[in-house]
C-alpha positions in Angstrom: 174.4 71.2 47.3 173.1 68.5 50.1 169.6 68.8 51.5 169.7 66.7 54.6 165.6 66.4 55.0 163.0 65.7 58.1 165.8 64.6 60.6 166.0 65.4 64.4 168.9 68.4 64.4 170.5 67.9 67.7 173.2 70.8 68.0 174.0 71.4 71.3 176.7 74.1 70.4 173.7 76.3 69.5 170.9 74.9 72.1 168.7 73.4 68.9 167.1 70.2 69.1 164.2 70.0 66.9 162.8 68.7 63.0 164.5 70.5 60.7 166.5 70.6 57.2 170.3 71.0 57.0 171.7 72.5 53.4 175.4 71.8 52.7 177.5 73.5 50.1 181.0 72.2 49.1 182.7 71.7 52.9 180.1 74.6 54.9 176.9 74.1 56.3 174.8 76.8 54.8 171.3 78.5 54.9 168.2 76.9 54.0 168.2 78.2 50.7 169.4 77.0 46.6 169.7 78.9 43.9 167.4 78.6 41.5 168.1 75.3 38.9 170.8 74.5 41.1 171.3 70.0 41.7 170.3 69.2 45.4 171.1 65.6 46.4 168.5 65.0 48.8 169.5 62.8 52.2 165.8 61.7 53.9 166.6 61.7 57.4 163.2 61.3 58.2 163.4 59.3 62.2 167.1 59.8 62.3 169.0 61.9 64.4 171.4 64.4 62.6 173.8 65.7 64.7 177.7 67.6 64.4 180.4 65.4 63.3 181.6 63.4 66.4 184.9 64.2 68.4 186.7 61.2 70.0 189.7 62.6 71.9 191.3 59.4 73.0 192.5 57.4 70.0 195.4 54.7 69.6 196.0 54.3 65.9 199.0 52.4 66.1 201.4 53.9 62.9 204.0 54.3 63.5 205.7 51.0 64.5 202.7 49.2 65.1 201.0 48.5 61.6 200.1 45.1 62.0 197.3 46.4 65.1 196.1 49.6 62.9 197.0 52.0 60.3 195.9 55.7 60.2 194.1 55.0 57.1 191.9 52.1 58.6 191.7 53.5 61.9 190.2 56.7 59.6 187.4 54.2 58.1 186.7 52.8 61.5 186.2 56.3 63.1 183.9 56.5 59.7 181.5 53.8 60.3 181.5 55.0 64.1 180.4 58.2 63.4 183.4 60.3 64.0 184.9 63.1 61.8 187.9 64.0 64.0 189.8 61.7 65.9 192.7 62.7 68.4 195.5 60.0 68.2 197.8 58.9 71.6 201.2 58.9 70.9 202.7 55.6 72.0 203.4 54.9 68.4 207.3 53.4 67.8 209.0 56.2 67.1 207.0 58.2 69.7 205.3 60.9 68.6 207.5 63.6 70.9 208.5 65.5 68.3 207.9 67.8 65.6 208.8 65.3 62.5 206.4 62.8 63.7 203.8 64.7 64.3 204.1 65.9 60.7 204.1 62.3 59.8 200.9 61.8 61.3 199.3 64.3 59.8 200.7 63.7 55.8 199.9 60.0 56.3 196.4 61.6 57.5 195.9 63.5 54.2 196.0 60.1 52.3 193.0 58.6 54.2 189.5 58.8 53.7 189.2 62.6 54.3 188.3 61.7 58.6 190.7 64.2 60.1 193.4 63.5 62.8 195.1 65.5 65.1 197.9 64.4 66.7 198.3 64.7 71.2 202.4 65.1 71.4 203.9 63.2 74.3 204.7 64.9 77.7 208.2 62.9 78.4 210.7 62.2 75.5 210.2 58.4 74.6 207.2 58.2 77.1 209.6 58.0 79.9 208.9 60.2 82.4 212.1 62.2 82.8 212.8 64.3 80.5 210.5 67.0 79.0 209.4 66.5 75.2 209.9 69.0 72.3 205.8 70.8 73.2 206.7 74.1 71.5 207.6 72.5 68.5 204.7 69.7 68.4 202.3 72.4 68.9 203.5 74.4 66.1 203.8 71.6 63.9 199.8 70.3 64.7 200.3 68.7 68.1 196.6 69.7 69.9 197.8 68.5 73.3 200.2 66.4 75.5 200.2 62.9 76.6 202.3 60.2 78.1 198.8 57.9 77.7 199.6 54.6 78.7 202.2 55.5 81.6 201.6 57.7 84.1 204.1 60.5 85.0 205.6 59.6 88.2 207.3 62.8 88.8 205.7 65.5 90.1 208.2 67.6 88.9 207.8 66.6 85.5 203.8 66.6 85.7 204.3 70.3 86.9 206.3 71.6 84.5 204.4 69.8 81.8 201.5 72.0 82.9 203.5 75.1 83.1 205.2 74.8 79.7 202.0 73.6 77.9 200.1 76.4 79.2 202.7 78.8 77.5 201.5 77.3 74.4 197.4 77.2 74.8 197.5 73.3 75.3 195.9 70.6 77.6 197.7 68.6 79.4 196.0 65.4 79.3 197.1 62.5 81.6 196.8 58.9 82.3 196.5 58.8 86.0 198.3 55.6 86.9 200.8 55.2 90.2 202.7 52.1 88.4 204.4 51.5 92.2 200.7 50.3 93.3 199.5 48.5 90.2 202.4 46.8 89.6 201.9 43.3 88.5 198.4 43.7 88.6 195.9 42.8 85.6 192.5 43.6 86.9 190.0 45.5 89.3 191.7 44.4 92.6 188.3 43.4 95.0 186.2 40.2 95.3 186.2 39.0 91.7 189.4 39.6 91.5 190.5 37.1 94.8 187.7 34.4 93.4 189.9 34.5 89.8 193.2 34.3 91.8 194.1 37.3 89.5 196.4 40.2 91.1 194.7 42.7 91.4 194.9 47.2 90.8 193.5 48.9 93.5 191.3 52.2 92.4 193.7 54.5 94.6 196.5 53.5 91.5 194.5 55.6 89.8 192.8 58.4 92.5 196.2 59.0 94.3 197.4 60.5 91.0 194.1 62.2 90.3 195.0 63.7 93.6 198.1 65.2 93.1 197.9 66.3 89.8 195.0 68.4 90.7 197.1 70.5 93.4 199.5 70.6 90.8 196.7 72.2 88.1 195.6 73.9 91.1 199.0 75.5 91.9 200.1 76.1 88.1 196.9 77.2 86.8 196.9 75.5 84.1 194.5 73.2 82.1 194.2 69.7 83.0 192.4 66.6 82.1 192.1 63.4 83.5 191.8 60.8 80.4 189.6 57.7 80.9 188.2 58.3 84.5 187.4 54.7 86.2 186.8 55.0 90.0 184.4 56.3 92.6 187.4 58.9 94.4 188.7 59.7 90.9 185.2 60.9 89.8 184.5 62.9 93.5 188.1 64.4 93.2 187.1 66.1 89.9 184.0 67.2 91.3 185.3 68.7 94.2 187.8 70.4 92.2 185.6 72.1 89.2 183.5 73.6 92.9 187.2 75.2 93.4 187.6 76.4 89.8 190.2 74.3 88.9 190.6 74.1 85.5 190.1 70.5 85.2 188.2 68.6 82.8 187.7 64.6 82.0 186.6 62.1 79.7 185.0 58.3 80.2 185.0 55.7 77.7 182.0 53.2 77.1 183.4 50.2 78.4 183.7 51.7 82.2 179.8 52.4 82.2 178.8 49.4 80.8 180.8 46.9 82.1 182.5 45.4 85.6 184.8 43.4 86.3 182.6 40.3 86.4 183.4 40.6 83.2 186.5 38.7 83.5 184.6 35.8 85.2 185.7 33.9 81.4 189.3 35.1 81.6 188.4 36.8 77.9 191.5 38.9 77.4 189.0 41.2 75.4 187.6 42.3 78.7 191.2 43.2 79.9 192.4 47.0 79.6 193.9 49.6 81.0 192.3 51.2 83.7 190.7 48.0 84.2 187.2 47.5 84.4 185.4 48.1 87.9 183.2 46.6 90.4 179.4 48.0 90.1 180.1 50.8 92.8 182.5 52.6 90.5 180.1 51.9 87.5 177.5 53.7 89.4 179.7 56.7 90.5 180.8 57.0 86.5 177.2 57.0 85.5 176.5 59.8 88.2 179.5 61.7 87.5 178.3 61.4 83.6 174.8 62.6 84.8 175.6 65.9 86.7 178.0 67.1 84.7 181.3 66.5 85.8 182.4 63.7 83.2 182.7 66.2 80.3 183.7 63.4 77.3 182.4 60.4 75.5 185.8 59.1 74.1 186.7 55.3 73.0 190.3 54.9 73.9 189.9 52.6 70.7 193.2 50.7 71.7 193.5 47.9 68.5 195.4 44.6 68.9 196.1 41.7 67.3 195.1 38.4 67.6 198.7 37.5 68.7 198.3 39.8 71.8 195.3 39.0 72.9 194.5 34.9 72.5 197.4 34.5 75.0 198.2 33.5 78.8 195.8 36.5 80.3 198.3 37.6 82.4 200.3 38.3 79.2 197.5 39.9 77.0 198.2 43.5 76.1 195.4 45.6 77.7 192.3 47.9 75.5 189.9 47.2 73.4 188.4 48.8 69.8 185.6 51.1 70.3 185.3 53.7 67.8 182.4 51.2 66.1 180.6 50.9 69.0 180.2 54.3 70.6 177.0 55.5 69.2 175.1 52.4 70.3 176.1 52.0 73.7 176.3 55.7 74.4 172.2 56.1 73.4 172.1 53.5 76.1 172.4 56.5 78.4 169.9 57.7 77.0 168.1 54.7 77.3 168.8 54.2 80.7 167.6 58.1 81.5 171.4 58.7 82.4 171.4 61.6 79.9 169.2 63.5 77.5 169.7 63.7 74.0 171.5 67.1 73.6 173.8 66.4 76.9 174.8 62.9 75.8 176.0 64.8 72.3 177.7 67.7 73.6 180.0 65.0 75.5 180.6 63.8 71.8 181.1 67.0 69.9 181.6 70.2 71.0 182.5 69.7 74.9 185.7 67.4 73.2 186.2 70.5 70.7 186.2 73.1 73.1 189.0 71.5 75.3 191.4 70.9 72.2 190.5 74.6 71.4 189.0 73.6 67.9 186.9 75.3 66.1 184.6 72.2 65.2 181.3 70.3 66.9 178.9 72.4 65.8 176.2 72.6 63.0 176.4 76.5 63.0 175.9 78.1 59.6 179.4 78.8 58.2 180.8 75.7 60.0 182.4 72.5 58.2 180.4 70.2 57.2 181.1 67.3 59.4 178.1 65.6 60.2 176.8 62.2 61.6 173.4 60.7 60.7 172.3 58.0 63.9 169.6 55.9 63.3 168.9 56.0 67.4 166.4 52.4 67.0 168.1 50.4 64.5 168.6 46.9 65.9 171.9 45.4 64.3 174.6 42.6 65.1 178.4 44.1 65.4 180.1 41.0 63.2 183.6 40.5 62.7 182.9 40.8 58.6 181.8 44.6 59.9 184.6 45.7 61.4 186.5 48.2 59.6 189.2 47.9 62.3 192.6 46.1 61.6 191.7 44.4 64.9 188.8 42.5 66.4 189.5 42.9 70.1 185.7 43.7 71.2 183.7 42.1 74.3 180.9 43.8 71.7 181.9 41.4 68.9 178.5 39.3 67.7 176.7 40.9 70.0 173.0 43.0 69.1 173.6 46.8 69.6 170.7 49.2 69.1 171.6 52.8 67.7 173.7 53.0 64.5 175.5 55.4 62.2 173.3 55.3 58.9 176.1 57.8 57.0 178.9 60.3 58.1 179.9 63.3 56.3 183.7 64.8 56.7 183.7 68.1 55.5 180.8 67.7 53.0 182.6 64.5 51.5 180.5 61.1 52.6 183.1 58.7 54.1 180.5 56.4 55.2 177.1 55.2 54.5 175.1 52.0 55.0 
């Protein structure tokens, strides 16, 4: 048994937030109770917070195809030292993960890691291409949690309809990266002031609102459940809003580097600050910040998005888009906190059981009788991220070097410790 002793218990499944103890047994959080002579390992959590496993439902890790940016087993050790005990992986692998047989893959490569469990989003299109439906029935049944196309936006409205229609038949999200490719096009940052003073083409926001738009007449029309996946502008943000007053069944995630940073950023040219949606000008900051305060961003989630130093330290115009970020969540999400964006049990919902209840898992929560995924957060400690750190195949961080405050002191996956400082 594992007595985790003295720590702040922030559960926000259950509403608790207070000093406590948490007893594990095997893989299950259990009473507050040992039989008699039985071995305790005692955790002092004493100043710590100790909170569910964290959720991150936007992750790229790479295998198949793309080994030499991640593997599933380092991208597992890297969701480790972040913090997180599940991690939802994107399916622009090489082959793409549209059908059953890679999503089994996926998941038998998974079993072989460090015990951090991954669930695999199917794609929406065949090959990521927009036109043809993939095989959803048999990715769900197979372990698929939800559908994708992340990194392309589906053009077709058709397509995006039907996606919704048929994935509702089989209790799934439809999650989608809202790009219109006809209007950012050649474009490889926030298009506005900073973006004529770098003689940089620019993507306007409306690439990404217009499709916000439509696919929420379309969720709207179907019925079914949609989310918007790393939410970036000002409209974007009001569109949801506006649409959750309606009852749409919409929901959408955020992902550190669009409330912390803007696309002054790029002032350097540092492909590390170069992604996909890119980064904004302050007045979208602010609206993400605001839609993260009221309610209407649901999710905390990285879109960890590994590359190698071969497709990053080139021409930027050329430099493959994202950044890793599983590593640095904790730290910059406490800045909410922080920064009096969020309180303590809002900020970890967004992390644990808001991601959980989407994906229709039965995880985020530090229930008796529940796994025993748990993360220990040290919410003051003062450390620098250093490249010797990183568990990452990949060191493509703006974060790299830098002094974060707010760390993971040890992680738990199912009562197994997977990491610990």
């Amino acid at each position: 048994m594992i007595r985790i002793k003295g720590g702040r218990v922030i559960d926000p499944a259950s509403g608790l937030d207070k000093v406590s103890d948490l007893y594990i047994k095997g893989n299950k959080i259990v009473a507050a109770s040992a039989a008699k002579g039985q071995k305790v390992q005692v955790i002092d959590a004493k100043g710590k917070w100790v909170v569910p496993g964290l959720i991150d439902m936007h992750v790229h890790l790479r295998e198949p195809g793309f080994e030499y940016k991640e593997t599933i087993a380092s991208g597992c050790d890297a969701a480790a030292a972040g913090g997180f005990t599940t991690i939802v992986c994107m399916p622009n692998t090489n082959p793409t993960i549209d059908n059953a047989a890679v999503v089994d893959f996926v998941l038998r490569k998974a079993e072989a890691a460090n015990g951090v469990t991954v669930l695999p989003m199917g794609a929406v299109s065949k090959g990521l291409k927009g036109e043809e439906l993939a095989e959803i029935g048999d990715m769900q049944r197979a372990g698929a949690v939800a559908i994708t196309d992340d990194g392309k936006g589906i053009m077709s409205a058709a397509i995006m309809r039907a996606a919704l229609e048929y994935a509702s038949n089989f209790g799934l999200t439809v999650c989608a990266h809202t790009e219109d490719h006809h209007l950012s096009d050649g474009g490889h940052m926030h298009e506005g002031e900073m973006s004529t003073r770098l003689g940089l083409a620019g993507i306007p926001s409306a690439a990404e609102s217009v499709m916000v738009s439509r696919d929420l007449h379309l969720a709207e029309l179907t019925g079914a459940a949609y989310h918007v996946q790393h939410i970036s502008t000002r409209q974007s943000v009001d569109l949801v809003r506006q649409a959750k007053k309606r009852q749409v069944r919409v929901t959408c995630e955020v992902a550190p580097h669009h409330w912390t940073l803007t696309d002054a950023s790029l002032s350097t040219y540092d492909a590390n600050f170069k992604m996909a949606p890119p980064l904004r000008s302050e007045e979208h900051v602010k609206a993400v910040r605001r839609g993260l305060k009221d309610g209407t961003i649901d999710v905390i989630a990285t879109d960890h998005a590994p590359h190698a130093e071969v497709d990053k330290k080139v021409e930027f115009g050329l430099a493959a888009n994202g950044i890793i970020g599983l590593e640095t969540a904790v730290p910059l999400a406490l800045d909410l906190i922080r920064q009096q964006v969020l309180e303590p049990l809002d900020l970890i919902a967004k992390l644990t059981v808001n991601p959980a209840k989407i994906l229709g898992l039965d995880l985020g929560t530090l229930a008796v009788g529940a796994d025993a995924d748990v993360t220990i957060i040290d919410p003051e400690a003062e450390w620098i991220y250093t490249p010797d750190q990183v568990r990452s195949k990949s060191l493509n961080s703006p974060w790299l070097n830098q002094t974060l405050v707010g760390r993971v002191d040890l992680t738990l996956a199912k009562g197994k410790i997977v990491h610990q400082l």
